[in-house]
N, CA, C, O and CB atoms as a CASP TS submission, in Angstrom:
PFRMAT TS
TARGET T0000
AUTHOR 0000-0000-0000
METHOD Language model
MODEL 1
PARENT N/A
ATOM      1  N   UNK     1      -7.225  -9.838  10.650  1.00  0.00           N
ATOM      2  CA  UNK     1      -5.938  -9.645   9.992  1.00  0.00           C
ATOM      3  C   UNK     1      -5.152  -8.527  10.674  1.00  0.00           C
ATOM      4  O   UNK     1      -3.960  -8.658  10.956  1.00  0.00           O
ATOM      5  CB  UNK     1      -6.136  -9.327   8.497  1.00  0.00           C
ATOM      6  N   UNK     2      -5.697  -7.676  10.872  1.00  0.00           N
ATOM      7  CA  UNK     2      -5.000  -6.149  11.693  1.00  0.00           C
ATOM      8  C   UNK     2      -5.103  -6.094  13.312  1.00  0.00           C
ATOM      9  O   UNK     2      -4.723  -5.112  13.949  1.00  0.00           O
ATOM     10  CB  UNK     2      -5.963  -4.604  11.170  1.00  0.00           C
ATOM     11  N   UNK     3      -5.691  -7.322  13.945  1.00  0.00           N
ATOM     12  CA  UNK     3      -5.476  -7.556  15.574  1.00  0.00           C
ATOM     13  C   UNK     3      -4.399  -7.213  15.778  1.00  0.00           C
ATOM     14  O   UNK     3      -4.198  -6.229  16.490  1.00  0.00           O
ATOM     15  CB  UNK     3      -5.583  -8.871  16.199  1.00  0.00           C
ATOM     16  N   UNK     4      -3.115  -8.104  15.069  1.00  0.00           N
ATOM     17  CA  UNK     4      -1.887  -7.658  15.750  1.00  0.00           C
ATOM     18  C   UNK     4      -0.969  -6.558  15.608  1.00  0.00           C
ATOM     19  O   UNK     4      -0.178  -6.059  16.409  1.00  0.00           O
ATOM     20  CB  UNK     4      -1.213  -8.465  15.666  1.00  0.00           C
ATOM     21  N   UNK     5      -1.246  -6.293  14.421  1.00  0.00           N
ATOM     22  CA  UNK     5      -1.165  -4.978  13.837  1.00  0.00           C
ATOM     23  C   UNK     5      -1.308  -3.466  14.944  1.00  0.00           C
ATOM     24  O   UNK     5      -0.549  -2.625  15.424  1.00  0.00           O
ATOM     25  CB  UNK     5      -2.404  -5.045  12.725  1.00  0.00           C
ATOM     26  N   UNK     6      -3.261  -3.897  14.952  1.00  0.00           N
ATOM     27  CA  UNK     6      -3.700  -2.868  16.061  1.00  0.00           C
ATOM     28  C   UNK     6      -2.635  -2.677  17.084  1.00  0.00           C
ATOM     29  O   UNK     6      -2.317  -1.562  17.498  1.00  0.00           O
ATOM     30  CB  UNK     6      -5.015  -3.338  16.825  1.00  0.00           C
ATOM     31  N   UNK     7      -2.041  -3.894  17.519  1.00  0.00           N
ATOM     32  CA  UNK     7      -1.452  -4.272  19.169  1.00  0.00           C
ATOM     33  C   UNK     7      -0.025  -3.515  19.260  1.00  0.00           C
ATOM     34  O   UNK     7       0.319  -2.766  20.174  1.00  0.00           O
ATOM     35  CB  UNK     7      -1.142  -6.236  19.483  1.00  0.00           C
ATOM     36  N   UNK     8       0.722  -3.862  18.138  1.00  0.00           N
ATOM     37  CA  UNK     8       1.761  -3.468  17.736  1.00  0.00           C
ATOM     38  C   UNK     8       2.228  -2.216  17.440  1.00  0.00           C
ATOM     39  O   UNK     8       3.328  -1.781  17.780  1.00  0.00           O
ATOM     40  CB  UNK     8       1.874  -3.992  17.016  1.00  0.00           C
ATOM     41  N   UNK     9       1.181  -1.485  16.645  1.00  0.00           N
ATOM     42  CA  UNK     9       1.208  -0.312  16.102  1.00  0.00           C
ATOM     43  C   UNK     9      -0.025   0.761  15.991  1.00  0.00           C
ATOM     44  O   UNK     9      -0.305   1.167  14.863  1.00  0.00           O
ATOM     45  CB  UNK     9       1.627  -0.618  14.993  1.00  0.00           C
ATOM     46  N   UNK    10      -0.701   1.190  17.004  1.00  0.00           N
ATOM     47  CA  UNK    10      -1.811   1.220  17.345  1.00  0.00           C
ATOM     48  C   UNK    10      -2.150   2.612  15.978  1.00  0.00           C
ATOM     49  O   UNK    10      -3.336   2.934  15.912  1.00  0.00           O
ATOM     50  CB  UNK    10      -1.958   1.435  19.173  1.00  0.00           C
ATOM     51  N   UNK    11      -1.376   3.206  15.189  1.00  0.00           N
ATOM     52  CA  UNK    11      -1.564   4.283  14.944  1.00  0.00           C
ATOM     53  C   UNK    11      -1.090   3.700  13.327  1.00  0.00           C
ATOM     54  O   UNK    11      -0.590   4.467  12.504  1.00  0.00           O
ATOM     55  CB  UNK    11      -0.829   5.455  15.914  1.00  0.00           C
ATOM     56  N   UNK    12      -1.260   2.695  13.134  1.00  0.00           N
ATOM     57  CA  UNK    12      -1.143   2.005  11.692  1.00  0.00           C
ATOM     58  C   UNK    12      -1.550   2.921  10.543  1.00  0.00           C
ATOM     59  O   UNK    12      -1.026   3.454   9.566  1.00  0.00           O
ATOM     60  CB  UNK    12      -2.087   0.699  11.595  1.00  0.00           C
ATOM     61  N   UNK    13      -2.807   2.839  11.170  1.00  0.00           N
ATOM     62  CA  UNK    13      -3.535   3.445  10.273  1.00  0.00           C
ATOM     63  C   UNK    13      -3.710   4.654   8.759  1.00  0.00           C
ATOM     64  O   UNK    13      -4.268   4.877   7.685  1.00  0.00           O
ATOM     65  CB  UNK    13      -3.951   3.687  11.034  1.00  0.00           C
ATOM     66  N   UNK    14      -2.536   5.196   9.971  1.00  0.00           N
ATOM     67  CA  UNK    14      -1.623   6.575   9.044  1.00  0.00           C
ATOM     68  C   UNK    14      -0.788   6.104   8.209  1.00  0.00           C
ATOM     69  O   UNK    14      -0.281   7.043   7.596  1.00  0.00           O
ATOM     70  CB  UNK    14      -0.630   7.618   9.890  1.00  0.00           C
ATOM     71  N   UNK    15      -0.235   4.732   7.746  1.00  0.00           N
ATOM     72  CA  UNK    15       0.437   4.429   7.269  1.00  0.00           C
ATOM     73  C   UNK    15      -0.043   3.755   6.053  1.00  0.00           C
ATOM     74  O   UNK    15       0.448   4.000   4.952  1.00  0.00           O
ATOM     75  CB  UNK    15       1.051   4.013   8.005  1.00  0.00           C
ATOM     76  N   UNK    16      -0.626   3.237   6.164  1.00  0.00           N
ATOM     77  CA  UNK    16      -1.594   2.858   4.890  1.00  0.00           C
ATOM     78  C   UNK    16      -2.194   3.292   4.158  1.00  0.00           C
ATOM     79  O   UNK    16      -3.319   3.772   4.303  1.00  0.00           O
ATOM     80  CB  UNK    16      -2.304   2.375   4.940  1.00  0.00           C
ATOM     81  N   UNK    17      -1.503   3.205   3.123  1.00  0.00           N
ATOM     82  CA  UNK    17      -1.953   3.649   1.522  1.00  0.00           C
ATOM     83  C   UNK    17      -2.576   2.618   0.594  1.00  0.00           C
ATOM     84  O   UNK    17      -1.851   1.705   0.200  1.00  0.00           O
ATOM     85  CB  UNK    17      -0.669   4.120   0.682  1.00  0.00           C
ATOM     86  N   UNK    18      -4.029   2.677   0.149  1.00  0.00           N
ATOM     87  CA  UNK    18      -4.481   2.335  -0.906  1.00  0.00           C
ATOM     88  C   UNK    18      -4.168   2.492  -2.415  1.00  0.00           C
ATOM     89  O   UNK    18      -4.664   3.429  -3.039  1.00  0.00           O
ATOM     90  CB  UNK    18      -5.304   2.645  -0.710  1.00  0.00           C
ATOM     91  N   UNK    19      -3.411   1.654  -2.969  1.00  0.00           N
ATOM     92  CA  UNK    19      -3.455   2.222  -4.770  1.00  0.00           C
ATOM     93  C   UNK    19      -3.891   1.108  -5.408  1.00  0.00           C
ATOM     94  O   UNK    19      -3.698  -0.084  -5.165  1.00  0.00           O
ATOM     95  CB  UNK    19      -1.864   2.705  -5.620  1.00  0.00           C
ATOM     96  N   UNK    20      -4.706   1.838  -6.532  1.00  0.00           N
ATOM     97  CA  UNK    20      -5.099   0.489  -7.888  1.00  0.00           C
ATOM     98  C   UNK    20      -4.212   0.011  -8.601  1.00  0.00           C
ATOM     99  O   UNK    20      -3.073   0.445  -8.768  1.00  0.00           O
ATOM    100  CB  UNK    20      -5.985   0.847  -9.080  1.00  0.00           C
ATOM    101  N   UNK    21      -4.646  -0.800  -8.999  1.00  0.00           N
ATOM    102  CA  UNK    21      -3.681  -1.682  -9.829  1.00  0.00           C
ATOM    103  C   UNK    21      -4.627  -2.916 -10.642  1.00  0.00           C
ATOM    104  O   UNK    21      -5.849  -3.066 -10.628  1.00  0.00           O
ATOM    105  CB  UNK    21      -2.443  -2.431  -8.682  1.00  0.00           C
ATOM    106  N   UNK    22      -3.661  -3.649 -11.280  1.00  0.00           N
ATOM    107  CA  UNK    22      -4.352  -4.858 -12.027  1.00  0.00           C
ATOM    108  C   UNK    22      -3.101  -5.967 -12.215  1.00  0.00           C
ATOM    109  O   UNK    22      -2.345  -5.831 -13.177  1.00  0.00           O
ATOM    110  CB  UNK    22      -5.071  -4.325 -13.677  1.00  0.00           C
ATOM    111  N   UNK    23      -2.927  -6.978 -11.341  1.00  0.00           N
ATOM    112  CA  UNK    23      -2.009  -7.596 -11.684  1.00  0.00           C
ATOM    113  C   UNK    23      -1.348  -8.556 -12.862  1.00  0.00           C
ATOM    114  O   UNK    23      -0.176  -8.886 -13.048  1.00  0.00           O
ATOM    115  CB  UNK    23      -2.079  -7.927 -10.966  1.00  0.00           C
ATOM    116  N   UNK    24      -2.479  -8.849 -13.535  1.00  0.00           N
ATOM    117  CA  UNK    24      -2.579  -8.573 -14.987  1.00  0.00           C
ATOM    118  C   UNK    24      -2.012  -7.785 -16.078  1.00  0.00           C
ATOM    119  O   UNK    24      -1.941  -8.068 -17.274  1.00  0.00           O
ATOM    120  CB  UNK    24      -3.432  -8.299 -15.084  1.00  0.00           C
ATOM    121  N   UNK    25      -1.625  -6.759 -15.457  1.00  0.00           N
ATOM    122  CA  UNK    25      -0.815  -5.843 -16.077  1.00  0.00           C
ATOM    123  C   UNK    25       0.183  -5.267 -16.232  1.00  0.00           C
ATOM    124  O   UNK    25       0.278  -4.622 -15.188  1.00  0.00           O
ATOM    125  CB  UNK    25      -1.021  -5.346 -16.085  1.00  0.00           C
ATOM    126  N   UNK    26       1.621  -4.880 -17.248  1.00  0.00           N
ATOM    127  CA  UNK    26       2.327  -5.189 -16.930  1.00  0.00           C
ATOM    128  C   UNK    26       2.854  -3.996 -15.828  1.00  0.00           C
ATOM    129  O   UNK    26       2.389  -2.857 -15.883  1.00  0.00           O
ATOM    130  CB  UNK    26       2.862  -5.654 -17.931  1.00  0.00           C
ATOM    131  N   UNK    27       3.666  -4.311 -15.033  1.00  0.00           N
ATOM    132  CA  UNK    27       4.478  -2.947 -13.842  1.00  0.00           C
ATOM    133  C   UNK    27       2.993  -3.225 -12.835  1.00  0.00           C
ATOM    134  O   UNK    27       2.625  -2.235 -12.203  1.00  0.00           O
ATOM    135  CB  UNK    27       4.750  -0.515 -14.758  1.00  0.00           C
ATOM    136  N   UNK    28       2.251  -4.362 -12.694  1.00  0.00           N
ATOM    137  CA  UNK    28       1.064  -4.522 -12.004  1.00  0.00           C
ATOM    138  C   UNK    28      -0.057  -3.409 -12.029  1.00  0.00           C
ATOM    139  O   UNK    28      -0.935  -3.393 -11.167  1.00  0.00           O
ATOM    140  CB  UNK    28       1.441  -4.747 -10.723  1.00  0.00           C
ATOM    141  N   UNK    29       0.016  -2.274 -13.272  1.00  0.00           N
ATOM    142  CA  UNK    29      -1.355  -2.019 -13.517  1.00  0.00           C
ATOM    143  C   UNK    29      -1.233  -0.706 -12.786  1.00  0.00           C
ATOM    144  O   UNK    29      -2.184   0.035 -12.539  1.00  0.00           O
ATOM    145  CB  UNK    29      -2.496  -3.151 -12.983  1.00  0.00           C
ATOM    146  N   UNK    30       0.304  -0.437 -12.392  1.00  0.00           N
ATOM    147  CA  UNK    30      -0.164   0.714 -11.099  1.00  0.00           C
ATOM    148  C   UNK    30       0.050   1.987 -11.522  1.00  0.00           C
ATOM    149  O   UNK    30       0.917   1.740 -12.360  1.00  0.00           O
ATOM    150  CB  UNK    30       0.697   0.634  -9.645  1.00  0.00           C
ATOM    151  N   UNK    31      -0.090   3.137 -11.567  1.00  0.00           N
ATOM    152  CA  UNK    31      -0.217   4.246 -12.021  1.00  0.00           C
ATOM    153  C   UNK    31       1.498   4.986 -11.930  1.00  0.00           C
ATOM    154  O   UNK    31       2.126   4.518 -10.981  1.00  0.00           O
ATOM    155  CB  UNK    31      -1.471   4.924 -11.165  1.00  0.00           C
ATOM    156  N   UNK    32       2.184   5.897 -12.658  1.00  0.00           N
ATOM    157  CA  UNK    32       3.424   6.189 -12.031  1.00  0.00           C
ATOM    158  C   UNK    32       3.317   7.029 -11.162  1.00  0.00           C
ATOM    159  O   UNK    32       4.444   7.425 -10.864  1.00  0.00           O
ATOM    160  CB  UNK    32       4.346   6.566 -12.769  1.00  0.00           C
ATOM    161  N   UNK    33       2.228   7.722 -10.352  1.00  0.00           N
ATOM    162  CA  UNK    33       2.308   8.056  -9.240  1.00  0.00           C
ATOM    163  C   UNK    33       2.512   7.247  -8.291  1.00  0.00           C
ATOM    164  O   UNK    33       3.466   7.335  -7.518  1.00  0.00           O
ATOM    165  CB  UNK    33       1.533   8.594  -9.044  1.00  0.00           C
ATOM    166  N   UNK    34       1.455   6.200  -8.247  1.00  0.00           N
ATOM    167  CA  UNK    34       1.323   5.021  -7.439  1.00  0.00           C
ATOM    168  C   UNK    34       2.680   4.493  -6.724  1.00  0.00           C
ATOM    169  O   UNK    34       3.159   4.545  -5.592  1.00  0.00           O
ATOM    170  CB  UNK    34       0.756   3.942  -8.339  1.00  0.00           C
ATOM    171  N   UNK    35       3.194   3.738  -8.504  1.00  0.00           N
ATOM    172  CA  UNK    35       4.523   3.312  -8.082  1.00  0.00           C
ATOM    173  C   UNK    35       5.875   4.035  -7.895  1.00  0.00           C
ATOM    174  O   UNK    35       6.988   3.513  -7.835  1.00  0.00           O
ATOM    175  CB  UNK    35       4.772   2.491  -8.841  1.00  0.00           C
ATOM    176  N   UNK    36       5.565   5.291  -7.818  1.00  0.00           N
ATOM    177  CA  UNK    36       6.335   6.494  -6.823  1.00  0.00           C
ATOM    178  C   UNK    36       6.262   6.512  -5.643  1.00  0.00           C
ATOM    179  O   UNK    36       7.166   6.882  -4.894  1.00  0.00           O
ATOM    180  CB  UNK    36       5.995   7.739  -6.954  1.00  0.00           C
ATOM    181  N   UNK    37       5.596   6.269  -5.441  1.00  0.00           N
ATOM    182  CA  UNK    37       4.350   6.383  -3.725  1.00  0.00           C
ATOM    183  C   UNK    37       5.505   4.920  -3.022  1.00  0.00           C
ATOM    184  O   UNK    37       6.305   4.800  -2.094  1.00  0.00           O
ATOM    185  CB  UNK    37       1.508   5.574  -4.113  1.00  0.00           C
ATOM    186  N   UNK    38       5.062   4.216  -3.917  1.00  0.00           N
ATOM    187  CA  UNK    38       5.304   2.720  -3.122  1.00  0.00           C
ATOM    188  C   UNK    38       6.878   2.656  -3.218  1.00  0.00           C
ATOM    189  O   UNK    38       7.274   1.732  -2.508  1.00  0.00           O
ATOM    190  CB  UNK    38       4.478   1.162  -3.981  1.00  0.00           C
ATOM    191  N   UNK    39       8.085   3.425  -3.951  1.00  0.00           N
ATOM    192  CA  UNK    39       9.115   3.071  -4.179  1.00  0.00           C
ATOM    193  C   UNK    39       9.955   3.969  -3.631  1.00  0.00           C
ATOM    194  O   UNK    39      11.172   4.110  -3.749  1.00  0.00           O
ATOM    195  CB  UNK    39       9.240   2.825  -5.317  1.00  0.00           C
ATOM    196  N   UNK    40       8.694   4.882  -2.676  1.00  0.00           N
ATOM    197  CA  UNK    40       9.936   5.962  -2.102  1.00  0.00           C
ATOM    198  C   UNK    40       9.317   6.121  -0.516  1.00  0.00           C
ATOM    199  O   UNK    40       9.598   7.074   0.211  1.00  0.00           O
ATOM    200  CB  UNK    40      10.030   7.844  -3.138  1.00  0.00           C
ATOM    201  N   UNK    41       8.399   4.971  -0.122  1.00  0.00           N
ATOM    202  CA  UNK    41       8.155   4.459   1.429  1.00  0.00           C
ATOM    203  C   UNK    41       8.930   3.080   1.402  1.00  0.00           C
ATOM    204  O   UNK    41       8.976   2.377   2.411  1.00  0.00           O
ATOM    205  CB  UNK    41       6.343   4.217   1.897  1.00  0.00           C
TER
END
């Protein structure tokens, strides 16, 4: 999945953020840090 990724952007890595969630839930479960995180990258 990240071959081209790697190729493209070799320094990806730094960019990726993990957050929990439950999509099940409503605003998908995500914490309001989380969806701070995700709404201000």
């Amino acid at each position: 999945i990240f071959d081209g990724l790697k190729k493209d952007s070799p320094k990806f890595r730094h960019k990726v953020v993990a957050v929990g969630g439950d999509c099940e839930n409503p605003e998908l479960g995500l914490s309001e840090h989380d969806r701070d995180l995700l709404i201000q990258e």
